[in-house]
Short mmCIF file of the C-alpha atoms (twelve columns), coordinates in Angstrom:
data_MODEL
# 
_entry.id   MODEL 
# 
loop_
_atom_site.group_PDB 
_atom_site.id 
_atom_site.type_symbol 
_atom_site.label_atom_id 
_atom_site.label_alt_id 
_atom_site.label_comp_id 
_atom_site.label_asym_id 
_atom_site.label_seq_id 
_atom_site.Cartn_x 
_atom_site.Cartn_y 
_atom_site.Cartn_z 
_atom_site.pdbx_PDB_model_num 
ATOM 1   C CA . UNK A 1   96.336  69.663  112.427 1 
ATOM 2   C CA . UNK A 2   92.985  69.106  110.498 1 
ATOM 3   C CA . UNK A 3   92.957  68.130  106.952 1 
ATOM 4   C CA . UNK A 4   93.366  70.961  103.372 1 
ATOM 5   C CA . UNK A 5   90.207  71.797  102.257 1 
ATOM 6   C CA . UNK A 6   89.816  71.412  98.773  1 
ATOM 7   C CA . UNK A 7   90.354  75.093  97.099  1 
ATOM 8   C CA . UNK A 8   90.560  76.298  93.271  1 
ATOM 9   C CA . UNK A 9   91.963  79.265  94.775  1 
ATOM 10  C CA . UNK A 10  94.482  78.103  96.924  1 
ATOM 11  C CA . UNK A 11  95.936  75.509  93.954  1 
ATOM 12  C CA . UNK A 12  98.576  78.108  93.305  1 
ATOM 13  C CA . UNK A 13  100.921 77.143  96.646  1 
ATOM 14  C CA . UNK A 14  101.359 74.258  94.295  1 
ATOM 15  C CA . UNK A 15  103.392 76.009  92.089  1 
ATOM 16  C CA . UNK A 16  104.462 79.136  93.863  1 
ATOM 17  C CA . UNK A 17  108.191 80.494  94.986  1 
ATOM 18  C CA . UNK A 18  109.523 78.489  97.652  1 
ATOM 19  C CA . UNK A 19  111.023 82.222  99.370  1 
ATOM 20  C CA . UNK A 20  107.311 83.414  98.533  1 
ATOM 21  C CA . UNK A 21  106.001 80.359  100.696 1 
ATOM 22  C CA . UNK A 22  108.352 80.888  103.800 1 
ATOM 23  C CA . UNK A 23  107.008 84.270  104.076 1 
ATOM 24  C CA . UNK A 24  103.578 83.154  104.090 1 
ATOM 25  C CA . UNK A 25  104.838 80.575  106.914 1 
ATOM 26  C CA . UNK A 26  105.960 82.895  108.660 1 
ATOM 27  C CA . UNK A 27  102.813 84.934  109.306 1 
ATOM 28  C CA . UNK A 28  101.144 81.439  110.108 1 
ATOM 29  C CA . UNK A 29  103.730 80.344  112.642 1 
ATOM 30  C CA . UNK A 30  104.978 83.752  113.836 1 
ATOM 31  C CA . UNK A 31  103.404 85.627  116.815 1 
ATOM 32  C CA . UNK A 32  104.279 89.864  116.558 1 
ATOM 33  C CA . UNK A 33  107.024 89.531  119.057 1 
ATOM 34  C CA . UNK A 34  108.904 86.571  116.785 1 
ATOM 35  C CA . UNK A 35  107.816 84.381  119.181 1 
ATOM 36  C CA . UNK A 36  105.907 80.583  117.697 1 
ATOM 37  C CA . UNK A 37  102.446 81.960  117.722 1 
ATOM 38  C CA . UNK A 38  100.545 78.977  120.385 1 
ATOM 39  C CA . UNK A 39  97.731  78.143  118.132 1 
ATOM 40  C CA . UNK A 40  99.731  77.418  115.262 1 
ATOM 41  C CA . UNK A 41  100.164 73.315  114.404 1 
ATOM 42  C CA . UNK A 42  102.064 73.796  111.048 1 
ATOM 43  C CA . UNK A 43  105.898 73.466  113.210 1 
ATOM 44  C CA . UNK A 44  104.793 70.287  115.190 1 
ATOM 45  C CA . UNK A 45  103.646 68.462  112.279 1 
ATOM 46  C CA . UNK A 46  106.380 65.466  111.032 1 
ATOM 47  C CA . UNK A 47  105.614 66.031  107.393 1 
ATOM 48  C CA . UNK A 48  106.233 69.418  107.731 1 
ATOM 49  C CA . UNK A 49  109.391 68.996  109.760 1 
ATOM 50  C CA . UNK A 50  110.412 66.395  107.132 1 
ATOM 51  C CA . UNK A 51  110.358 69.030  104.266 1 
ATOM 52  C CA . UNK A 52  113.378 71.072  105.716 1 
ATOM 53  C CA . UNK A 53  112.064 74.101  104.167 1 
ATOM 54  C CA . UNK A 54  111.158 72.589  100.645 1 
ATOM 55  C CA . UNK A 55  107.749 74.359  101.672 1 
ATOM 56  C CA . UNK A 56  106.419 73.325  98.218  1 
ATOM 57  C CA . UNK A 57  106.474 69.493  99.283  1 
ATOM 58  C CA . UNK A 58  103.815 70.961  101.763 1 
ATOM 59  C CA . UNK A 59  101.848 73.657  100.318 1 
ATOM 60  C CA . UNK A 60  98.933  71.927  101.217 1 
ATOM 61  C CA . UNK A 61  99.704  71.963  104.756 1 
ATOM 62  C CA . UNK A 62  100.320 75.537  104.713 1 
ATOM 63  C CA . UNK A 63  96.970  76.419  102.701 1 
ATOM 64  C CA . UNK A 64  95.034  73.866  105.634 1 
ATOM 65  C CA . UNK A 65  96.794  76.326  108.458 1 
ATOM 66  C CA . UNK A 66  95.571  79.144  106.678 1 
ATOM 67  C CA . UNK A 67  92.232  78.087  106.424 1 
ATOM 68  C CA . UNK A 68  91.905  77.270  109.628 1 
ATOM 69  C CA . UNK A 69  92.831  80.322  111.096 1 
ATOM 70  C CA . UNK A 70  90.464  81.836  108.584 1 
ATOM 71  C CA . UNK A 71  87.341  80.065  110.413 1 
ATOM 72  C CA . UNK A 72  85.905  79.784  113.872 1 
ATOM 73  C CA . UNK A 73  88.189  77.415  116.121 1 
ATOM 74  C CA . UNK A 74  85.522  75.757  118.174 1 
ATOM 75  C CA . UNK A 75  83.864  74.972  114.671 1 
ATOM 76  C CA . UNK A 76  87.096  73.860  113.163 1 
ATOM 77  C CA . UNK A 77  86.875  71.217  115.950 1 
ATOM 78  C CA . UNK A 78  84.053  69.382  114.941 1 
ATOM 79  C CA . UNK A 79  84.408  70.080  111.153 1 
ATOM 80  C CA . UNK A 80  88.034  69.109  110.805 1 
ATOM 81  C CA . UNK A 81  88.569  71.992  108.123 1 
ATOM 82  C CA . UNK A 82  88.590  75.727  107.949 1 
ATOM 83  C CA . UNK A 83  87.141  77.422  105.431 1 
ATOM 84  C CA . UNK A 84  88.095  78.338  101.780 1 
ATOM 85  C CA . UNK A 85  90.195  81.192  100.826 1 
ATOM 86  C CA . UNK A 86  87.919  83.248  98.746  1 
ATOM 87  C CA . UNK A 87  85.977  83.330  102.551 1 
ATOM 88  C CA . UNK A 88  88.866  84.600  104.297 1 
ATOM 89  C CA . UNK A 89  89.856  87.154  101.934 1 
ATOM 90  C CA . UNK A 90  86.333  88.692  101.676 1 
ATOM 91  C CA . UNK A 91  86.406  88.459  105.211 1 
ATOM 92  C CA . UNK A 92  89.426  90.730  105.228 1 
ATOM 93  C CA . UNK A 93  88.297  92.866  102.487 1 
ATOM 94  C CA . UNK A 94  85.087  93.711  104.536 1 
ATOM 95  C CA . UNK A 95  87.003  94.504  107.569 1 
ATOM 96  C CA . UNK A 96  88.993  97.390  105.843 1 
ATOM 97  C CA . UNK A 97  85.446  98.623  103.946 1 
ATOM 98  C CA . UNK A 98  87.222  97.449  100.453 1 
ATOM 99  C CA . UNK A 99  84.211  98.158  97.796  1 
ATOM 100 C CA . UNK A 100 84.392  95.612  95.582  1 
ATOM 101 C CA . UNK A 101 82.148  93.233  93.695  1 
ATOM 102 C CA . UNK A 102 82.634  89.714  96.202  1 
ATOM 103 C CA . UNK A 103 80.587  88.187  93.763  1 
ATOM 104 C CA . UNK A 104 83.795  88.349  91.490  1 
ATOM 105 C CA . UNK A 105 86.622  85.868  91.161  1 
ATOM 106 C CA . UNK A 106 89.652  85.985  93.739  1 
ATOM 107 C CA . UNK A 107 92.139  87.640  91.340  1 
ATOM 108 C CA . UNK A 108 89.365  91.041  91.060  1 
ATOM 109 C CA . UNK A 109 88.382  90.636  94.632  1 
ATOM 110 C CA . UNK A 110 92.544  91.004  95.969  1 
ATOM 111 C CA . UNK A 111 93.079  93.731  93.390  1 
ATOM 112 C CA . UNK A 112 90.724  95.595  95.082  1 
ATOM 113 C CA . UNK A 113 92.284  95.000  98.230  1 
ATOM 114 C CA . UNK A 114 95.600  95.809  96.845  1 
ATOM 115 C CA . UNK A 115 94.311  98.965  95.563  1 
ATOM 116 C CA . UNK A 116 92.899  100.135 98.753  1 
ATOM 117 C CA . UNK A 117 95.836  99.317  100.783 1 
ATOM 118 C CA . UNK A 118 98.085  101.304 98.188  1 
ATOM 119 C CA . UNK A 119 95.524  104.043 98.248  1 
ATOM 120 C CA . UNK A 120 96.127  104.162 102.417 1 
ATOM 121 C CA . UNK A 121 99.680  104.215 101.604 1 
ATOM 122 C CA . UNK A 122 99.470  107.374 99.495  1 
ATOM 123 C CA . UNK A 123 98.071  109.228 102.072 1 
ATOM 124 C CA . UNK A 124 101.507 108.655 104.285 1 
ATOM 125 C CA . UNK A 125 103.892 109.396 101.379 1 
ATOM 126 C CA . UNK A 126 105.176 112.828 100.664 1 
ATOM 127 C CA . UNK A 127 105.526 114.235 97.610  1 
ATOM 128 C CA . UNK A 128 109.007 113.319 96.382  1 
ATOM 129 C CA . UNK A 129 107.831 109.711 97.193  1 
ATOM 130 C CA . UNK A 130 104.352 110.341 94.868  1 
ATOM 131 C CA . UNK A 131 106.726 111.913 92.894  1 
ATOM 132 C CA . UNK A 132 109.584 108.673 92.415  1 
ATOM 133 C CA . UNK A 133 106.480 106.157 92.631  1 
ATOM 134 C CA . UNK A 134 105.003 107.264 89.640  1 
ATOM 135 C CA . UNK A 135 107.660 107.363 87.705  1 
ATOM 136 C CA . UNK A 136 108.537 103.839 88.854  1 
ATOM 137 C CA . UNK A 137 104.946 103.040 87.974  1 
ATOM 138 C CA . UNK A 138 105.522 104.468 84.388  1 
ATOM 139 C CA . UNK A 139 102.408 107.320 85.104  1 
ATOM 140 C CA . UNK A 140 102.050 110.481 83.134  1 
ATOM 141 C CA . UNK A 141 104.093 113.299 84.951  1 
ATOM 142 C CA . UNK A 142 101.440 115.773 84.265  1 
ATOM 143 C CA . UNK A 143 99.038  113.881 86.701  1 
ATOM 144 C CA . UNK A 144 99.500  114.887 89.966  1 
ATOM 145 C CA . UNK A 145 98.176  114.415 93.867  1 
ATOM 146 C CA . UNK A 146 94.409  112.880 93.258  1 
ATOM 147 C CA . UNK A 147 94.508  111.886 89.421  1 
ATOM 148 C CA . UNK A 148 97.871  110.055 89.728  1 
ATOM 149 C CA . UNK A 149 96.661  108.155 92.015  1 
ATOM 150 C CA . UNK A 150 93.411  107.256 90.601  1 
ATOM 151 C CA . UNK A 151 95.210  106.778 87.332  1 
ATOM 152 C CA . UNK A 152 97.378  103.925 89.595  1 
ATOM 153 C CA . UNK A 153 94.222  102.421 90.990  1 
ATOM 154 C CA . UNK A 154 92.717  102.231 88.032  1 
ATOM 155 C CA . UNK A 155 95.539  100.335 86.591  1 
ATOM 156 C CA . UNK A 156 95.505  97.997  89.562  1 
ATOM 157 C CA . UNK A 157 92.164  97.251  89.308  1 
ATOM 158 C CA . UNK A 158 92.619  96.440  85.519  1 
ATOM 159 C CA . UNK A 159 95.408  93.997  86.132  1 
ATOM 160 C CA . UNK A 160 98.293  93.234  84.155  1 
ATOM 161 C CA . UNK A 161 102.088 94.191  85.191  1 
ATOM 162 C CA . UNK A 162 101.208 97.260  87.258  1 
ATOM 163 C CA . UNK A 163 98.999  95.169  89.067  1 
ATOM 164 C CA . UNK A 164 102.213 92.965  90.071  1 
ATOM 165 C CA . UNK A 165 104.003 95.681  90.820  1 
ATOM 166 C CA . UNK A 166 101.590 97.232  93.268  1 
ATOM 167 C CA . UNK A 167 101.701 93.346  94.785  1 
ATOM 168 C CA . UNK A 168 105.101 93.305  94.781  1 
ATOM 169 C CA . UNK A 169 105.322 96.927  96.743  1 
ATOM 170 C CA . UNK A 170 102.701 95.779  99.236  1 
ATOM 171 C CA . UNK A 171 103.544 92.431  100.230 1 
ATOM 172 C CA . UNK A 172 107.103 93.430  100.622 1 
ATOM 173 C CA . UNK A 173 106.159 96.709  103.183 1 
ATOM 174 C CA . UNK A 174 103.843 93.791  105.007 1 
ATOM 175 C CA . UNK A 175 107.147 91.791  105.210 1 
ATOM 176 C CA . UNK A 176 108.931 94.363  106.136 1 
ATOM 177 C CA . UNK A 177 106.605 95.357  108.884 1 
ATOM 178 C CA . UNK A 178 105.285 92.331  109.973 1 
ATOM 179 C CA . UNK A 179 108.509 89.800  110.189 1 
ATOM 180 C CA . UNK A 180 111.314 92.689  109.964 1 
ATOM 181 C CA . UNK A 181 112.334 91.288  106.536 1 
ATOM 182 C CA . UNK A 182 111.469 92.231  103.215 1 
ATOM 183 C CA . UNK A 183 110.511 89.906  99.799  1 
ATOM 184 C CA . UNK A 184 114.269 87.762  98.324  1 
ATOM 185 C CA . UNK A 185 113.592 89.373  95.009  1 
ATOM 186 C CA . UNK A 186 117.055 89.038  93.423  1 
ATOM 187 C CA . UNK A 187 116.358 87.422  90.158  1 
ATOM 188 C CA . UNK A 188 114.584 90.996  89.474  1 
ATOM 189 C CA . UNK A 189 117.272 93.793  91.315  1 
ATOM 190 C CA . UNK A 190 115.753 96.638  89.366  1 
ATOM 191 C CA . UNK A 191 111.990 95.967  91.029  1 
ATOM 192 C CA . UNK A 192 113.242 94.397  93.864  1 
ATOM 193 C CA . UNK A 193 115.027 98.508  94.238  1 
ATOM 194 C CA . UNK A 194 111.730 100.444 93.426  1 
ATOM 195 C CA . UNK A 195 109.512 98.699  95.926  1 
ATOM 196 C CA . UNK A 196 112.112 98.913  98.834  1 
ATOM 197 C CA . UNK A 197 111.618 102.881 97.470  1 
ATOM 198 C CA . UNK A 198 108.213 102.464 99.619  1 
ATOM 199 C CA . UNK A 199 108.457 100.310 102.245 1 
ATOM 200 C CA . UNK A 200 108.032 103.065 104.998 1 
ATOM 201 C CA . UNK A 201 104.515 104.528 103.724 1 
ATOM 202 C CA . UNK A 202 102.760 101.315 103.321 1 
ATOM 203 C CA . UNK A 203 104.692 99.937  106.307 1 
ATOM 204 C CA . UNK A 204 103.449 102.744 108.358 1 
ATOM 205 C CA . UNK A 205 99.958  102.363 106.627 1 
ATOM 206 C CA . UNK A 206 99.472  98.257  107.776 1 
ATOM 207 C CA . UNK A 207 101.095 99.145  111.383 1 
ATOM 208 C CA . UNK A 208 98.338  101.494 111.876 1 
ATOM 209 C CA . UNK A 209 95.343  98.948  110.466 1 
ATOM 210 C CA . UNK A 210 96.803  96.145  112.355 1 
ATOM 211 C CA . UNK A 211 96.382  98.168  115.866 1 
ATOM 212 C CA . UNK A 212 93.137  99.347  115.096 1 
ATOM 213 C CA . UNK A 213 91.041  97.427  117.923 1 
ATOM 214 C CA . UNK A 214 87.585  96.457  116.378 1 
ATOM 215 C CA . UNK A 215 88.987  94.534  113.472 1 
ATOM 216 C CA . UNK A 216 92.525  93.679  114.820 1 
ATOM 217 C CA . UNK A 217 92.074  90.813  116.227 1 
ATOM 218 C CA . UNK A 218 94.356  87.690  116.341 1 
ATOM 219 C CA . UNK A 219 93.086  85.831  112.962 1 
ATOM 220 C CA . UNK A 220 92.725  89.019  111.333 1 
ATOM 221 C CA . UNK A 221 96.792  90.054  112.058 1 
ATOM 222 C CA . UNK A 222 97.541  86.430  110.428 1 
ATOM 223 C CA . UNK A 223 94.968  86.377  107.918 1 
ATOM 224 C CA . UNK A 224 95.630  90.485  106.358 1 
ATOM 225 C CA . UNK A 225 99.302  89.758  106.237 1 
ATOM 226 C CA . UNK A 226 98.467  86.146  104.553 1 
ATOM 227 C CA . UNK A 227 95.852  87.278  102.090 1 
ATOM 228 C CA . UNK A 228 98.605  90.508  100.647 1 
ATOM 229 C CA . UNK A 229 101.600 87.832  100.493 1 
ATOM 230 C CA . UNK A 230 99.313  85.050  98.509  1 
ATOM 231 C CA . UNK A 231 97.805  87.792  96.305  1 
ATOM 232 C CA . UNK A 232 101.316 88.460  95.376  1 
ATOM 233 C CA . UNK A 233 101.936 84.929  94.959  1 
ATOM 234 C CA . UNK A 234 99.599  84.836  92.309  1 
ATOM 235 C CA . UNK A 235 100.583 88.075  90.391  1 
ATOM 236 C CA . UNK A 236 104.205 86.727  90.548  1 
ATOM 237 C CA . UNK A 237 102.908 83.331  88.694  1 
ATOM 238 C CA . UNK A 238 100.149 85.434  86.098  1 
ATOM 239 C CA . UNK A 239 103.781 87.562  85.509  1 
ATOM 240 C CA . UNK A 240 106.863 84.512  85.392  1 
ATOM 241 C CA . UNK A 241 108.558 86.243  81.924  1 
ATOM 242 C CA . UNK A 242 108.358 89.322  83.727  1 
ATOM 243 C CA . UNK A 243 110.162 88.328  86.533  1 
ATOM 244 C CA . UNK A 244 113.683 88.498  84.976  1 
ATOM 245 C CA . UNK A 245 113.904 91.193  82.778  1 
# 
C-alpha cells in the first residue's frame, strides 16, 4: 500500500478510540454488501495483520488508506500518496453543496458538514422526534419547526458540546446504515440512548445521498462515511471529560 502522507489533520488517529478506529476501518475495507471491498490494501498488509485489532499501533496505515481513496488511483500510482484530508473532506463537502468557508480550518469546515447532514435529517423526522431531539439537545421548547432547528445549527456551527453531540448522532446513523452497527458508546449510556433516539431519520437521510448517481460514486461512499466518523473522532477527543458524565 503506498506510504501516510504527512497530515496536521489526520494526527488525531494517533490518539483516537480504538472502537472509533474499527469503524473507520470498516468503511475502508468494507464493500456495501459486507463483502472486502477489492481496492482496499489495508487487510493484506503484515503490519496491519500484526496489530490484531490494536488499530492505534496503525493509525497511520489507516489515515494512508484513506487518503488514497481520497485521490485519483492512476495518480496515486506514480505519486505513492493520496492526498491530505482537509482535500478529501472539501471534496465531500462540495459534493453535498455544504456552504462553508474552505478557506477555514478542518474542525469549521466538518461542522458545517455536520450541520448540513443534520439539517437533511430534520426534514425526515416527524414531529415527536423534533420534539424528543430538542429536548435531548437542551433547546428552548418555545422554538419550534424552522427556528429550532436553526437554533441547533447554529449551535453546531459554534462548536462546543452540542457540536459533539450532533457528531455523535450522525456518525452513529452512518454506522448504523452503512455497516449495520451502531457507535460502542458505553462509557456514556445516557448519550449513547439519545442518539440511538435518531438513527432512522439520518439513516434514511445518508441512504438516500449515498444512491444519488452524480456524486455517489465508489470513493465518495468510502470517503462521506469516513469524513462523518473522523469528524466525530475529533469532537470525542476536543470533549474527553465529557465523555463520562
Amino acid at each position: 500500500m503506498g506510504k501516510f502522507r504527512e497530515d496536521k489533520d489526520l494526527e488525531l488517529l494517533r490518539y483516537a478510540d480504538n472502537e472509533m478506529l474499527a469503524v473507520l476501518v470498516g468503511y475502508l475495507t468494507t464493500d456495501k454488501d459486507g463483502s472486502t471491498r477489492y481496492t482496499e490494501s489495508l487487510t493484506g498488509d503484515k503490519d496491519f495483520q500484526a496489530a490484531e485489532g490494536d488499530y492505534q499501533r496503525v493509525w497511520q496505515l489507516i489515515g494512508a488508506e484513506l487518503q488514497h481513496f481520497g485521490g485519483d488511483t492512476f495518480v496515486n500510482l506514480f505519486r505513492g500518496k493520496g492526498v491530505e484530508y482537509k482535500e478529501i473532506l472539501t471534496d465531500v463537502c462540495k459534493k453535498l453543496s455544504v456552504k462553508t468557508d474552505f478557506s477555514a480550518d478542518v474542525i469549521a469546515i466538518e461542522q458545517a458538514l455536520l450541520a448540513k447532514l443534520f439539517a437533511d435529517s430534520w426534514e425526515k423526522m416527524s414531529e415527536q422526534e423534533r420534539t424528543a431531539i430538542r429536548k435531548e439537545l437542551k433547546i428552548d421548547g418555545n422554538l419550534a419547526g424552522g427556528a429550532a432547528l436553526s437554533a441547533i445549527i447554529a449551535a453546531i456551527r459554534l462548536g462546543g458540546f452540542m457540536s459533539y453531540q450532533v457528531a455523535l448522532i450522525v456518525a452513529n446513523a452512518v454506522a448504523k446504515a452503512i455497516l449495520g452497527r451502531g457507535l460502542a458508546l458505553a462509557a456514556n449510556a445516557g448519550l449513547a440512548r439519545a442518539i440511538g433516539l435518531f438513527a432512522g431519520p439520518v439513516g434514511i437521510a445518508i441512504t438516500a445521498l449515498l444512491t444519488v448517481p452524480a456524486i455517489s460514486g465508489p470513493a465518495f461512499r468510502v470517503t462521506l462515511p469516513a469524513v462523518v466518523q473522523i469528524a466525530a473522532m475529533r469532537q470525542q477527543l476536543l470533549n474527553q471529560e465529557r465523555n463520562f458524565f
